[in-house]
N, CA, C and O atoms as a Maestro MAE file, in Angstrom:
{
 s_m_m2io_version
 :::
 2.0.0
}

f_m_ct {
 s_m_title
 :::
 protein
 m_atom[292] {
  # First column is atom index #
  i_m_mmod_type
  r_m_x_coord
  r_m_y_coord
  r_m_z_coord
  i_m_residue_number
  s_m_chain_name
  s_m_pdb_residue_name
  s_m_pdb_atom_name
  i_m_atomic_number
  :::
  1 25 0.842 -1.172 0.000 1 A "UNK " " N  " 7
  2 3 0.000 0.000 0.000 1 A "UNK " " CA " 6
  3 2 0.884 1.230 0.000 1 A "UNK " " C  " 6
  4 15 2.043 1.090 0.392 1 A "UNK " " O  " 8
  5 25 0.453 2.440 -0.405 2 A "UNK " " N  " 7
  6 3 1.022 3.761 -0.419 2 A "UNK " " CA " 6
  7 2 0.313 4.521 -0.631 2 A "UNK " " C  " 6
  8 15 -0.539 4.534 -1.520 2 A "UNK " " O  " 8
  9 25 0.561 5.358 0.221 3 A "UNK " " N  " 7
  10 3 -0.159 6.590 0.987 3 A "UNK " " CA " 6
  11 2 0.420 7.805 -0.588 3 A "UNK " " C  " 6
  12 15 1.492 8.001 -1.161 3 A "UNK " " O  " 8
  13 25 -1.304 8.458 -0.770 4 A "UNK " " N  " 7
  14 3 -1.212 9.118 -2.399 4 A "UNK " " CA " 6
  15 2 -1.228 10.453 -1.726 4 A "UNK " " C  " 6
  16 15 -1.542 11.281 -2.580 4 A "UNK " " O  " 8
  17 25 -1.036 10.997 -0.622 5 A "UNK " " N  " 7
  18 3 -1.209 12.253 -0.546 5 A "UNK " " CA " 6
  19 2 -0.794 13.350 -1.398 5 A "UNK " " C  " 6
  20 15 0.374 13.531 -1.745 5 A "UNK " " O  " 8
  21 25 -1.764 14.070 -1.724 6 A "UNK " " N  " 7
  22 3 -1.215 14.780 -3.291 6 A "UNK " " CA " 6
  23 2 -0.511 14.525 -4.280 6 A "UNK " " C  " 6
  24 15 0.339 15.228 -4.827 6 A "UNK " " O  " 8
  25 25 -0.934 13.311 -4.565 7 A "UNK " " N  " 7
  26 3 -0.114 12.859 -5.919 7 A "UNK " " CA " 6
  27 2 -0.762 12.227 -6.488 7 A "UNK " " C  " 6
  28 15 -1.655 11.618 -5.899 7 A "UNK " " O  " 8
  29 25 -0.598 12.103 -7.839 8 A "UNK " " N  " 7
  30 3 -1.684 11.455 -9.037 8 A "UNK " " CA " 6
  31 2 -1.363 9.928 -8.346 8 A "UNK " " C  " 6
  32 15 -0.431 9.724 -7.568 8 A "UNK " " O  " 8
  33 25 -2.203 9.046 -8.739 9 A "UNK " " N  " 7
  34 3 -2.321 7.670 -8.147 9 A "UNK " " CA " 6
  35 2 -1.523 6.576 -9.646 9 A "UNK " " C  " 6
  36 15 -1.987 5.506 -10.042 9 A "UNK " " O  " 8
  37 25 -0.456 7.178 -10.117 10 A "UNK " " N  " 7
  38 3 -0.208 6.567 -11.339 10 A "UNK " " CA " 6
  39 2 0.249 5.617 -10.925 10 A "UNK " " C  " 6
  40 15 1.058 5.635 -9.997 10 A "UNK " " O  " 8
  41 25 -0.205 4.407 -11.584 11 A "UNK " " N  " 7
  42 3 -0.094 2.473 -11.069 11 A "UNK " " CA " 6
  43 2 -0.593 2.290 -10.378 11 A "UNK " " C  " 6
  44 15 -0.665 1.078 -10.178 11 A "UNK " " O  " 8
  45 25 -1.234 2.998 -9.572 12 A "UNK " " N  " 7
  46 3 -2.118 2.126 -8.499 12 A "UNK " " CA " 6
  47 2 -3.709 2.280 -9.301 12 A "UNK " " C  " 6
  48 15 -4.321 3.291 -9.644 12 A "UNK " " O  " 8
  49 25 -4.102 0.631 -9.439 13 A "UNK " " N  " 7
  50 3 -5.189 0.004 -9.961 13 A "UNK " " CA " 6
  51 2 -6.232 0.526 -8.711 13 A "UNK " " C  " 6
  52 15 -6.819 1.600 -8.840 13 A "UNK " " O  " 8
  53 25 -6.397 -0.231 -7.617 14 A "UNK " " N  " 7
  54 3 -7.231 0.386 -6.599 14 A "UNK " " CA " 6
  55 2 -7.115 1.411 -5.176 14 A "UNK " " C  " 6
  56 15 -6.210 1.249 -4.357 14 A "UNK " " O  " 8
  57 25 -7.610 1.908 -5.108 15 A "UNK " " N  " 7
  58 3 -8.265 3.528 -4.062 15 A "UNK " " CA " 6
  59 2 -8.634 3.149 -3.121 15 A "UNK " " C  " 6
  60 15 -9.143 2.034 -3.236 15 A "UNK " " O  " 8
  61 25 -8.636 3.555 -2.138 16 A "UNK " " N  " 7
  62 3 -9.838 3.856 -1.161 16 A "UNK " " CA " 6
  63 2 -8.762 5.026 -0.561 16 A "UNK " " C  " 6
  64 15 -7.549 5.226 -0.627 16 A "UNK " " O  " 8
  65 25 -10.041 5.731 0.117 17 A "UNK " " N  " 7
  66 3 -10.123 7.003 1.169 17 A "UNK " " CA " 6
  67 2 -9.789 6.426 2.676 17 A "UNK " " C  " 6
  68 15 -10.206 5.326 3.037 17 A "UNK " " O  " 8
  69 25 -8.944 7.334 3.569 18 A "UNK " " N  " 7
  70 3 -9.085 6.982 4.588 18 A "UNK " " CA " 6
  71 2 -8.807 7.680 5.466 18 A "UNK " " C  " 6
  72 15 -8.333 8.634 4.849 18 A "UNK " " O  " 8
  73 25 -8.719 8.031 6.928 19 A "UNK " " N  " 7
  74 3 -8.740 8.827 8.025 19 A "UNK " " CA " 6
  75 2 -7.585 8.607 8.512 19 A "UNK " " C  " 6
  76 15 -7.472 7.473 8.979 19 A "UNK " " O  " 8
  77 25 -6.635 9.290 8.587 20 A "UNK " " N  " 7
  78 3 -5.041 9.151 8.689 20 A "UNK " " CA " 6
  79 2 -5.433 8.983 10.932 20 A "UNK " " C  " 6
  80 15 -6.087 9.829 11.542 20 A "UNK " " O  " 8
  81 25 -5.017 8.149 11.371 21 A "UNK " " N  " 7
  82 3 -4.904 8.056 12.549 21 A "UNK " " CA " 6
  83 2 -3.828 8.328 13.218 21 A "UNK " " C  " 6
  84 15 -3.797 9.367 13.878 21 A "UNK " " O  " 8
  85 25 -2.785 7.505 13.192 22 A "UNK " " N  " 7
  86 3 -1.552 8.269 13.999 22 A "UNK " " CA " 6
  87 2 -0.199 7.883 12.771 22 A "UNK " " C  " 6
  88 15 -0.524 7.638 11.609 22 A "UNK " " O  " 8
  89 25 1.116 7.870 13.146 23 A "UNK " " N  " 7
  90 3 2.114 7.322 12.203 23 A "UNK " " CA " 6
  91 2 3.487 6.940 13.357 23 A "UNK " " C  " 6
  92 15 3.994 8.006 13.707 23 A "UNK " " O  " 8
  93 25 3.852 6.308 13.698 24 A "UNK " " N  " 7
  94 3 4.972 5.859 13.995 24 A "UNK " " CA " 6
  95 2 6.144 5.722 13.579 24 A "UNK " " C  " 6
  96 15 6.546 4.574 13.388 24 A "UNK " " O  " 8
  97 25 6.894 6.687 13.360 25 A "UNK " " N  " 7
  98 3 8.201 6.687 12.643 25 A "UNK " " CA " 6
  99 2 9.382 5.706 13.271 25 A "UNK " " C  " 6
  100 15 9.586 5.890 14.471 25 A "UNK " " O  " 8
  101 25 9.962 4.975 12.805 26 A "UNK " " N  " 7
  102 3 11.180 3.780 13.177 26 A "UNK " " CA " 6
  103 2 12.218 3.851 12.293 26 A "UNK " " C  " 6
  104 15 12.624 2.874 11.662 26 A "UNK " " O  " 8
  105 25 12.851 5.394 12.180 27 A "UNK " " N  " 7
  106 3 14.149 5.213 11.346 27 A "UNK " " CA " 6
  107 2 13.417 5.271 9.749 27 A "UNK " " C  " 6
  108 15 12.628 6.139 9.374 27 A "UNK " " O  " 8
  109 25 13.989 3.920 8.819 28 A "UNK " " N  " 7
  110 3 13.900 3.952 7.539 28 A "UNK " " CA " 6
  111 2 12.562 3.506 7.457 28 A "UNK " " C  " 6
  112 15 12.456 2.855 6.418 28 A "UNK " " O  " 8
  113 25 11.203 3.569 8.237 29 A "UNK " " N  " 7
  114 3 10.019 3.205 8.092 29 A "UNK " " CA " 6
  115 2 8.681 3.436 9.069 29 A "UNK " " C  " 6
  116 15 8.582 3.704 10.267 29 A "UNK " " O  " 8
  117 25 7.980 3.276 8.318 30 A "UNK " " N  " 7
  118 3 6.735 3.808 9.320 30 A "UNK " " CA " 6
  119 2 5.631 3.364 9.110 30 A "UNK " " C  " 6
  120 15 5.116 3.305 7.994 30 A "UNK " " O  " 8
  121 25 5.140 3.008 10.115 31 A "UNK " " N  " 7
  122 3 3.934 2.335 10.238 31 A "UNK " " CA " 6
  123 2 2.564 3.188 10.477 31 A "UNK " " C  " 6
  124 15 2.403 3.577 11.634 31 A "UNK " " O  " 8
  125 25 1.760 3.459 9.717 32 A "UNK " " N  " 7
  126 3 0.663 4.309 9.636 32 A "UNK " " CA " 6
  127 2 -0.306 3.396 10.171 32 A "UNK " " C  " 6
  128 15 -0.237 2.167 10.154 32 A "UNK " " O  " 8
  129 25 -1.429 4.287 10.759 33 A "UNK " " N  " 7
  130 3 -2.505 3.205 11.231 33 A "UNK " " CA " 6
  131 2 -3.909 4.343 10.858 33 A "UNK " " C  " 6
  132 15 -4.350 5.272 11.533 33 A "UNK " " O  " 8
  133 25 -4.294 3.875 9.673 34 A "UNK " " N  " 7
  134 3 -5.825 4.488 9.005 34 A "UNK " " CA " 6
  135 2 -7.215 3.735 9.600 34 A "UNK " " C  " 6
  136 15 -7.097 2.658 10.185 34 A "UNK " " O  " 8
  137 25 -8.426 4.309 9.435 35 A "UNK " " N  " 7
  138 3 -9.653 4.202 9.863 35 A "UNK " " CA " 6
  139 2 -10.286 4.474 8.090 35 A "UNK " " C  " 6
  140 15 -10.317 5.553 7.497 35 A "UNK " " O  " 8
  141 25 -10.670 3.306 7.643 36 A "UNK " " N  " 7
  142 3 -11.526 3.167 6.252 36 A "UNK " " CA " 6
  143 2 -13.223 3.286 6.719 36 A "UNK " " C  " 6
  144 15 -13.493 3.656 7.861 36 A "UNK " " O  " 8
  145 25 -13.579 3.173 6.398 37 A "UNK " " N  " 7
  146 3 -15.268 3.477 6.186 37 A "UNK " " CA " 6
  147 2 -15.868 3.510 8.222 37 A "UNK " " C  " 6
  148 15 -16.550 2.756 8.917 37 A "UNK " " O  " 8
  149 25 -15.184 4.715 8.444 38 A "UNK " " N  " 7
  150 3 -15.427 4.710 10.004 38 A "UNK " " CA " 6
  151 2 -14.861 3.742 10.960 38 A "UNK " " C  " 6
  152 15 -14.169 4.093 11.916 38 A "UNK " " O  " 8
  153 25 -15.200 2.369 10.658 39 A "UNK " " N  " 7
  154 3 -14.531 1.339 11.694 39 A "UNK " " CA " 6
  155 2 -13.862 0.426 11.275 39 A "UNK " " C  " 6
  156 15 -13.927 -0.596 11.958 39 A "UNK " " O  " 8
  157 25 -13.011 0.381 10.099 40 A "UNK " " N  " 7
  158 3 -12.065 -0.590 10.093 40 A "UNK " " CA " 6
  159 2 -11.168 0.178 9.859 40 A "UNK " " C  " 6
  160 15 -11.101 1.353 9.499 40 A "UNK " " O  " 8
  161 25 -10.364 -0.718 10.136 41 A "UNK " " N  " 7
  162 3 -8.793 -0.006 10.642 41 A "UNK " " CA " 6
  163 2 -7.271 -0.930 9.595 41 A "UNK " " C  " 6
  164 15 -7.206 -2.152 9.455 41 A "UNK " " O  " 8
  165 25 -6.608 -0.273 9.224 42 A "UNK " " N  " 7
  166 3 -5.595 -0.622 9.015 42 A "UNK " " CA " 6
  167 2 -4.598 -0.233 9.329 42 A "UNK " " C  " 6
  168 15 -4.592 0.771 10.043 42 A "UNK " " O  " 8
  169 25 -3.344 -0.843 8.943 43 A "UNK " " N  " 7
  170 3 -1.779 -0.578 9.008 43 A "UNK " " CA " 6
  171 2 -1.266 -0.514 7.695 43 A "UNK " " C  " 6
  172 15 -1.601 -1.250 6.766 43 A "UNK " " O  " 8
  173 25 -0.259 0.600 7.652 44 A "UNK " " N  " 7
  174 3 0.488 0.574 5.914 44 A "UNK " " CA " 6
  175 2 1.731 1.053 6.320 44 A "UNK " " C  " 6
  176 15 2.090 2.094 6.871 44 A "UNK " " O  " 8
  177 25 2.348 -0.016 5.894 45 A "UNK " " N  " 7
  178 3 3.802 -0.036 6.321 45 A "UNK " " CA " 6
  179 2 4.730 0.987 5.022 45 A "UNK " " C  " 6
  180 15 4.301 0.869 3.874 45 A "UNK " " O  " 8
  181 25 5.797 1.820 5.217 46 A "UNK " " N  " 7
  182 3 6.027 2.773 4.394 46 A "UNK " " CA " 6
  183 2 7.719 2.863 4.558 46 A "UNK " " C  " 6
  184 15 8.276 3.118 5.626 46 A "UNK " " O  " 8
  185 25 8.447 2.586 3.217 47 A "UNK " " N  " 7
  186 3 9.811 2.211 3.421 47 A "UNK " " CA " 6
  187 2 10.068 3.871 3.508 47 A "UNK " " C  " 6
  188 15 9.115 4.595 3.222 47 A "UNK " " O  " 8
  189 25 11.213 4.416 3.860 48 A "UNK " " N  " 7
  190 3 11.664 5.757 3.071 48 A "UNK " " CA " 6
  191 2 10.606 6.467 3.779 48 A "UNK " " C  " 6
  192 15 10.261 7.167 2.827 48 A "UNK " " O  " 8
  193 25 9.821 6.824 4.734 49 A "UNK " " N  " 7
  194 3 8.899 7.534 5.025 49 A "UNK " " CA " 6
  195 2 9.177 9.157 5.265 49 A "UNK " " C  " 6
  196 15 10.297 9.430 5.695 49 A "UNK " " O  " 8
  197 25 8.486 9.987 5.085 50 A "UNK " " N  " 7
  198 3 8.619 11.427 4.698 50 A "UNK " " CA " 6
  199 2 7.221 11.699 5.311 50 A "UNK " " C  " 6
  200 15 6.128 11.423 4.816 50 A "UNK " " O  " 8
  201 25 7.549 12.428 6.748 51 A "UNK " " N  " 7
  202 3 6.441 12.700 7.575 51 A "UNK " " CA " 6
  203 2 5.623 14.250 6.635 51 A "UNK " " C  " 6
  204 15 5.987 15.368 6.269 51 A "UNK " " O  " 8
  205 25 4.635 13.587 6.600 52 A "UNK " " N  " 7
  206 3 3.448 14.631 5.948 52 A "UNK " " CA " 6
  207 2 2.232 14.892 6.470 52 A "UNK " " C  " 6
  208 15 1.782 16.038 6.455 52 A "UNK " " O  " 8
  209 25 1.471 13.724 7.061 53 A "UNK " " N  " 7
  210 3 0.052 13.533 6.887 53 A "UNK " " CA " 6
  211 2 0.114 13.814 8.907 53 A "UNK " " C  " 6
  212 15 1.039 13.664 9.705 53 A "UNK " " O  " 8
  213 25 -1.413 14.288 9.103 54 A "UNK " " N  " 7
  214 3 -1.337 14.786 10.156 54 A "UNK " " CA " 6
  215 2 -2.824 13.853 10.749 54 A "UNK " " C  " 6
  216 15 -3.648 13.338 9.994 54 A "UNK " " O  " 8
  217 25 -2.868 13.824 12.112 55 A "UNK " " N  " 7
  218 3 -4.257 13.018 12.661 55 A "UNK " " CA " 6
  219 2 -4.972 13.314 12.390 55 A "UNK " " C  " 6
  220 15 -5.035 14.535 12.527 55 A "UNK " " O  " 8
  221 25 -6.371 12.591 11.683 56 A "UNK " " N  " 7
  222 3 -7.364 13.411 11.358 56 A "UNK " " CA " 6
  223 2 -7.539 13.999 9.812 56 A "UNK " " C  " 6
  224 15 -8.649 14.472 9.568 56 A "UNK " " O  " 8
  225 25 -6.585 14.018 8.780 57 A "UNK " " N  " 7
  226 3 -6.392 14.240 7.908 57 A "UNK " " CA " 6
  227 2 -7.210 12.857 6.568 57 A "UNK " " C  " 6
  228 15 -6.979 11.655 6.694 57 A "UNK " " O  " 8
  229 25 -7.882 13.289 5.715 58 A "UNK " " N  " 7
  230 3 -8.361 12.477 4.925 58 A "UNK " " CA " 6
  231 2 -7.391 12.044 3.699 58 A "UNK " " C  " 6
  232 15 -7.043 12.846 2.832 58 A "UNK " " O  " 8
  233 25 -6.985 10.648 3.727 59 A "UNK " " N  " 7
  234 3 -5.473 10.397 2.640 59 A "UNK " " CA " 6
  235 2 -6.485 9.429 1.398 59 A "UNK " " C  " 6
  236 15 -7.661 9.085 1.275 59 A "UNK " " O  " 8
  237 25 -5.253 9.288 0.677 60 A "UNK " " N  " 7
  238 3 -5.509 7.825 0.065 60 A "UNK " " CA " 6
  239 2 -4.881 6.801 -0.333 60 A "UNK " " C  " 6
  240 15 -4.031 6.799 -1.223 60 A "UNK " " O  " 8
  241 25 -5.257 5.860 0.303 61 A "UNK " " N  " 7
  242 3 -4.469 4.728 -0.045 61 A "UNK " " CA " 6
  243 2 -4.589 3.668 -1.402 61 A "UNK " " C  " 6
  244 15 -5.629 3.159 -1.821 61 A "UNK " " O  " 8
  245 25 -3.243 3.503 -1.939 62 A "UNK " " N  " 7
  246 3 -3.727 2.904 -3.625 62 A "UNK " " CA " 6
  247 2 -2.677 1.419 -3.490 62 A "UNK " " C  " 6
  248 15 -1.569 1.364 -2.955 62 A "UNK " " O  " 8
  249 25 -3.330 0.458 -4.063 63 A "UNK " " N  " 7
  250 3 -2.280 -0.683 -3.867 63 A "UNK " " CA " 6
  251 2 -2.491 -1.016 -5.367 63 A "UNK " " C  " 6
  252 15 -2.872 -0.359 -6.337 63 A "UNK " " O  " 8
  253 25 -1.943 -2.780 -5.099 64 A "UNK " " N  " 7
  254 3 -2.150 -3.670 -6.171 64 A "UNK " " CA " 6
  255 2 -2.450 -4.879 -4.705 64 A "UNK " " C  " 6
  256 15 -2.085 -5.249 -3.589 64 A "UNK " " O  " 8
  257 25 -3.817 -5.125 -6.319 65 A "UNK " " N  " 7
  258 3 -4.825 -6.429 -5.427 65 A "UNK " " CA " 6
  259 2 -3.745 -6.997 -5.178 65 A "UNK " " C  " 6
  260 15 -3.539 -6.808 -3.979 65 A "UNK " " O  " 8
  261 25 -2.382 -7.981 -5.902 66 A "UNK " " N  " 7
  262 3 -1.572 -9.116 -5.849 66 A "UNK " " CA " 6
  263 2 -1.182 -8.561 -4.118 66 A "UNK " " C  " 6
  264 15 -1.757 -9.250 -3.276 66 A "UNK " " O  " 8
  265 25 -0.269 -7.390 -3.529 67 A "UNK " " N  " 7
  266 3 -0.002 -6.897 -2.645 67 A "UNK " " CA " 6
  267 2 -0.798 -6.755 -1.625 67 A "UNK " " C  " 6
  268 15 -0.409 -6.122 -0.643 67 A "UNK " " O  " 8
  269 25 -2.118 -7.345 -1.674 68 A "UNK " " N  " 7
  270 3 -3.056 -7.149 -0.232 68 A "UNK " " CA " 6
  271 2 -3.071 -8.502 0.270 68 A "UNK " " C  " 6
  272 15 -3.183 -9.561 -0.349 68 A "UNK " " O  " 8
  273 25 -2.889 -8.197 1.933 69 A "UNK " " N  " 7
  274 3 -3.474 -9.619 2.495 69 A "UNK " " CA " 6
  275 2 -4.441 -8.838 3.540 69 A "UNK " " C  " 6
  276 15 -4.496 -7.766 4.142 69 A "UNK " " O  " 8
  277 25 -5.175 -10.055 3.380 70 A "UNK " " N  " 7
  278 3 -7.011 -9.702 4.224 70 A "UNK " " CA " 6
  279 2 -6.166 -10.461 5.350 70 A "UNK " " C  " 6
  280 15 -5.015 -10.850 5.152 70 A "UNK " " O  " 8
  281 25 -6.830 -10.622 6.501 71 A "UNK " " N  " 7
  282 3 -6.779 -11.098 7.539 71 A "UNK " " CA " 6
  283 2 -7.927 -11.208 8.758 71 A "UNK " " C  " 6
  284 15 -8.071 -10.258 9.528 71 A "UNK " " O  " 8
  285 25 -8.365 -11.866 8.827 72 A "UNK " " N  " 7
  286 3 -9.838 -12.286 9.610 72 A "UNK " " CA " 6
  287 2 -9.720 -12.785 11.032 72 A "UNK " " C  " 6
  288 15 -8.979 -13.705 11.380 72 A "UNK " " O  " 8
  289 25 -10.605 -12.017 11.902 73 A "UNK " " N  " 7
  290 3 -10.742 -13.174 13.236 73 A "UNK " " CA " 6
  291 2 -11.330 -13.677 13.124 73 A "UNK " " C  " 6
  292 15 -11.562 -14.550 13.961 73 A "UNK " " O  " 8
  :::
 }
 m_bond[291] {
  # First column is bond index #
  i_m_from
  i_m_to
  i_m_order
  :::
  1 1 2 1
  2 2 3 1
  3 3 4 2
  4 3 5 1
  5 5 6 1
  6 6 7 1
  7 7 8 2
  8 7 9 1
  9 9 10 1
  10 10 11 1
  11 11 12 2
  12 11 13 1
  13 13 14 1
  14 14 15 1
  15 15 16 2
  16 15 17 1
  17 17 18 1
  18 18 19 1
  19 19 20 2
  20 19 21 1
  21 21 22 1
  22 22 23 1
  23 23 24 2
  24 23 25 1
  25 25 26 1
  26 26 27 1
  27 27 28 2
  28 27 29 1
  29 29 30 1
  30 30 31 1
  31 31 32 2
  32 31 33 1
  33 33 34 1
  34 34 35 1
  35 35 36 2
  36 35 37 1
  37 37 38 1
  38 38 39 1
  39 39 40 2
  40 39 41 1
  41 41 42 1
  42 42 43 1
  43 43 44 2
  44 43 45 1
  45 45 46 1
  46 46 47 1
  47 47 48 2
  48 47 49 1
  49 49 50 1
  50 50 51 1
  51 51 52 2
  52 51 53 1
  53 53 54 1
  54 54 55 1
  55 55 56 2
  56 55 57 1
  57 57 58 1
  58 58 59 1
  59 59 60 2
  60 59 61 1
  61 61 62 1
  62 62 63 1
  63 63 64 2
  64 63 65 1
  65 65 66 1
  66 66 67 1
  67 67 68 2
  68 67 69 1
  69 69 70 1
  70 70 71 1
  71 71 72 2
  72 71 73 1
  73 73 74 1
  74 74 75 1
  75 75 76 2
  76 75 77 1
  77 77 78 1
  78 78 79 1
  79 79 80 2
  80 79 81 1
  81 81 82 1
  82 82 83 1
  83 83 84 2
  84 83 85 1
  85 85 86 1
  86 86 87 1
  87 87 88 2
  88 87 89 1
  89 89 90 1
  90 90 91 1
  91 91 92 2
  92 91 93 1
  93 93 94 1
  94 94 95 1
  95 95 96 2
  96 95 97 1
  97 97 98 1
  98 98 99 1
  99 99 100 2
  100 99 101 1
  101 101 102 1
  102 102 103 1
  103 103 104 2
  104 103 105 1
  105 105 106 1
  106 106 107 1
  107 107 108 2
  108 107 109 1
  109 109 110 1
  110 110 111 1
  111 111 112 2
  112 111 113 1
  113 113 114 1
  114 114 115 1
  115 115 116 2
  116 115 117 1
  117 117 118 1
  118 118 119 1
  119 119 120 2
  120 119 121 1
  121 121 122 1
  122 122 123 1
  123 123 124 2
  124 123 125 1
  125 125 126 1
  126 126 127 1
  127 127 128 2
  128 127 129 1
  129 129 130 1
  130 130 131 1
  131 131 132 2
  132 131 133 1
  133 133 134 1
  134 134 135 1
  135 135 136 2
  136 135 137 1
  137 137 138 1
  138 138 139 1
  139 139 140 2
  140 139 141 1
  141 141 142 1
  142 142 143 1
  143 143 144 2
  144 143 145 1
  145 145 146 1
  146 146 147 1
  147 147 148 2
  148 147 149 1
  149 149 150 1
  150 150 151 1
  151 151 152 2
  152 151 153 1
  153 153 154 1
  154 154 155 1
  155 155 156 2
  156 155 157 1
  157 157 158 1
  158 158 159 1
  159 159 160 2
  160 159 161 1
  161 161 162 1
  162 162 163 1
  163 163 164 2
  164 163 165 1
  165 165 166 1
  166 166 167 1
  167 167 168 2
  168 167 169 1
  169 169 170 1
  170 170 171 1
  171 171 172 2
  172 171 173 1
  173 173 174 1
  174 174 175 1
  175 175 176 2
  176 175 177 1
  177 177 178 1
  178 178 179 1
  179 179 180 2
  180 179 181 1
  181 181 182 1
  182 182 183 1
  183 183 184 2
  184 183 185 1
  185 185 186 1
  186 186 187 1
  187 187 188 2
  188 187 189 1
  189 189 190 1
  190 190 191 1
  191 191 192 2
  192 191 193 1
  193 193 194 1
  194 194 195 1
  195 195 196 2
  196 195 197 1
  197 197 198 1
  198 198 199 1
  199 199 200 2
  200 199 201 1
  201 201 202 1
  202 202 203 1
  203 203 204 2
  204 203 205 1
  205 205 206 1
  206 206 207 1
  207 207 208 2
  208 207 209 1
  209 209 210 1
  210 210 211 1
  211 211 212 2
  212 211 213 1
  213 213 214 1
  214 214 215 1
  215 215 216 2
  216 215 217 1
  217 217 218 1
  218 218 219 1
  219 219 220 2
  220 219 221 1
  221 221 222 1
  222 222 223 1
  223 223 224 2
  224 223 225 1
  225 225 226 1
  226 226 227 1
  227 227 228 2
  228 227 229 1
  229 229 230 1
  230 230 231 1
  231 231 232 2
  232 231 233 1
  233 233 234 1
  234 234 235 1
  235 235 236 2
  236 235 237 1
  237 237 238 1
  238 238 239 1
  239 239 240 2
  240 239 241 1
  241 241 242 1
  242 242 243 1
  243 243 244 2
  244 243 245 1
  245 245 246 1
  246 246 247 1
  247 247 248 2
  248 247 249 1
  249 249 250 1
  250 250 251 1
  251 251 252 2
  252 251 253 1
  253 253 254 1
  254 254 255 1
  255 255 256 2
  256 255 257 1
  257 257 258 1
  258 258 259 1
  259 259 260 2
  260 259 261 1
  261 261 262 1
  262 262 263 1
  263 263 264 2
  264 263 265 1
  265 265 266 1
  266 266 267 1
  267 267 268 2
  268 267 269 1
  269 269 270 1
  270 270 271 1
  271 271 272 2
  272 271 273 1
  273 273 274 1
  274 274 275 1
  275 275 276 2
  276 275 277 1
  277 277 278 1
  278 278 279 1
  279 279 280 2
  280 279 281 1
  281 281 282 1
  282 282 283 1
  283 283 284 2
  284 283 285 1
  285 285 286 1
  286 286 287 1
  287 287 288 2
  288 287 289 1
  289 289 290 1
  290 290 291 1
  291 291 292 2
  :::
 }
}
């Protein structure tokens, strides 16, 4: 996944919108934690990270289907 903040979404096949929650910076990476359609929640892990996005801020996230894993309780 990668975070499109102001940037054309070129290669990324699918979108969604999401509610930037907090970001955890660790050196060469960062772990973002978004809120999609109010109550689900993810993580998007980000090599090279370049602090931008602020709490509360509406982003978007664009992947490739091959690159997603679902995960269920």
């Amino acid at each position: 996944m990668k975070l499109l903040v102001g940037q054309s979404p070129d290669g990324q096949f699918n979108r969604v919108a999401a509610r930037h929650v907090e970001s955890i910076y660790q050196g060469e990476t960062a772990q973002h934690r978004l809120a999609i359609a109010g109550d689900i929640s993810v993580k998007v892990l980000e090599l090279n990270p370049w602090p931008r996005e602020q709490a509360g801020e509406t982003v978007t996230v664009g992947f490739d289907a091959e690159d997603l894993i679902v995960l269920t309780s």
